[in-house]
VOSE-173640 format. One line per field, with one value per residue (C-alpha): x, y, z; residue number from 1. Coordinates in steps of 0.2 Angstrom, whole numbers, always signed. Example, Ala and Ser with C-alpha at 12.3 -4.5 7.8 and 13.67 -1.06 7.14 Angstrom:
REM VOSE-173640
c1 <- (+62, +68)
c2 <- (-22, -5)
c3 <- (+39, +36)
vexgu <- (1, 2)
END
This chain:
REM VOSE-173640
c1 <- (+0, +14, +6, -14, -21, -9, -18, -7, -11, -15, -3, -12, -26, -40, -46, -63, -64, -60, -72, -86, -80, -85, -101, -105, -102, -113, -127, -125, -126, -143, -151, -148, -154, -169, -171, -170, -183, -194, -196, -195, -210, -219, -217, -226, -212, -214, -206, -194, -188, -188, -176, -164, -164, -159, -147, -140, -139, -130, -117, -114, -119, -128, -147, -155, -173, -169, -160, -179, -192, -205, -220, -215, -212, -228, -221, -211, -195, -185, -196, -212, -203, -208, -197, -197, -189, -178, -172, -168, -159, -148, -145, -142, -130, -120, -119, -113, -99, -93, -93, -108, -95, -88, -106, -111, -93, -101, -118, -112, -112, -97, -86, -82, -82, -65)
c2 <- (+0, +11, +20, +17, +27, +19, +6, -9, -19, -37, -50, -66, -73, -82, -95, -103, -114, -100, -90, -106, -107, -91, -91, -106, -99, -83, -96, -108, -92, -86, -102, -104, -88, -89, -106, -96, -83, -92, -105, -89, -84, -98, -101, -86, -70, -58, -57, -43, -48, -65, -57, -48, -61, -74, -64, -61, -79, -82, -72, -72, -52, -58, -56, -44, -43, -33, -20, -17, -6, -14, -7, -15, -33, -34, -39, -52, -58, -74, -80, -77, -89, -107, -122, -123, -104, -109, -126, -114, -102, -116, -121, -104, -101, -119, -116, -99, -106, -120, -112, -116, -124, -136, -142, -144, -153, -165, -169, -171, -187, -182, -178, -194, -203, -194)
c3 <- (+0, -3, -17, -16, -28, -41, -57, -61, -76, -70, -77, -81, -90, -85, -95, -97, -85, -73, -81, -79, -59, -57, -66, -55, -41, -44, -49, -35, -24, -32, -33, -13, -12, -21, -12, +4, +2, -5, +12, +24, +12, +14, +34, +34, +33, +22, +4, +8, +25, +21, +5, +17, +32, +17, +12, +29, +33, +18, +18, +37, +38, +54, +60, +48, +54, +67, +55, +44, +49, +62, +54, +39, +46, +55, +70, +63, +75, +72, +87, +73, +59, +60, +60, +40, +41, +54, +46, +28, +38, +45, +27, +20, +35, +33, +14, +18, +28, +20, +2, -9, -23, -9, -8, -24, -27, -10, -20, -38, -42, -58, -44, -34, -51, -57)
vexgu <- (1, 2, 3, 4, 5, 6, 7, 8, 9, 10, 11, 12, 13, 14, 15, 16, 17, 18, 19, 20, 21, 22, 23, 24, 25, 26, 27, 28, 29, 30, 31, 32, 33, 34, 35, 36, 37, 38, 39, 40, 41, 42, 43, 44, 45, 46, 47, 48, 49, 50, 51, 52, 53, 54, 55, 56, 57, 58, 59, 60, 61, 62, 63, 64, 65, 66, 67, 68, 69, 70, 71, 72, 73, 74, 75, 76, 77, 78, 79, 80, 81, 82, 83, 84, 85, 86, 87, 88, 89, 90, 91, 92, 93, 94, 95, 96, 97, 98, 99, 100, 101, 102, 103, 104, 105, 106, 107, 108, 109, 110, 111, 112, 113, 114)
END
């Protein structure tokens, strides 16, 4: 950080399969995303907290619910959400941690063949 407003050209390429790595990643974390918000809708959240507490739990931001407006939760807490919300949380947050690639690479039957 000696000078760290400088811009240096970066040496390297990246090939496809870098480029395809990426791209998966991006959709592995969407899909889980979408996964996520759409149980928290369905235990009875609403769509936009449901969204940001997804979100949250995914990216290990912490307990977002508490960060919205009241008003506009209806009174929701995390004491409100029912077990299905509770369970995707516990899934968003695991994939979160462990890295959503590592475990599509667990569930991929093509991986253990090679």
């Amino acid at each position: 950080l000696i000078h760290p407003s400088s811009v240096v050209p970066v040496r390297g390429d990246i090939n496809a399969r870098g480029m395809r790595t990426i791209w998966a990643y991006f959709g592995a974390f969407f899909v889980c995303l979408g996964i996520g918000a759409s149980l928290l809708s369905f235990s009875g959240v609403p769509f936009l907290p449901a969204l940001a507490s997804s979100v949250g739990a995914l990216s290990n931001a912490g307990a977002m619910l508490h960060y919205l407006d009241p008003a506009a939760l209806g009174g929701h807490s995390y004491d409100d959400v029912g077990l299905l919300g509770k369970g995707a949380l516990i899934f968003l947050m695991v994939a979160g941690r462990v890295e959503i690639l590592l475990l599509l690479g667990l569930f991929l039957p093509a991986y253990w063949r090679t």
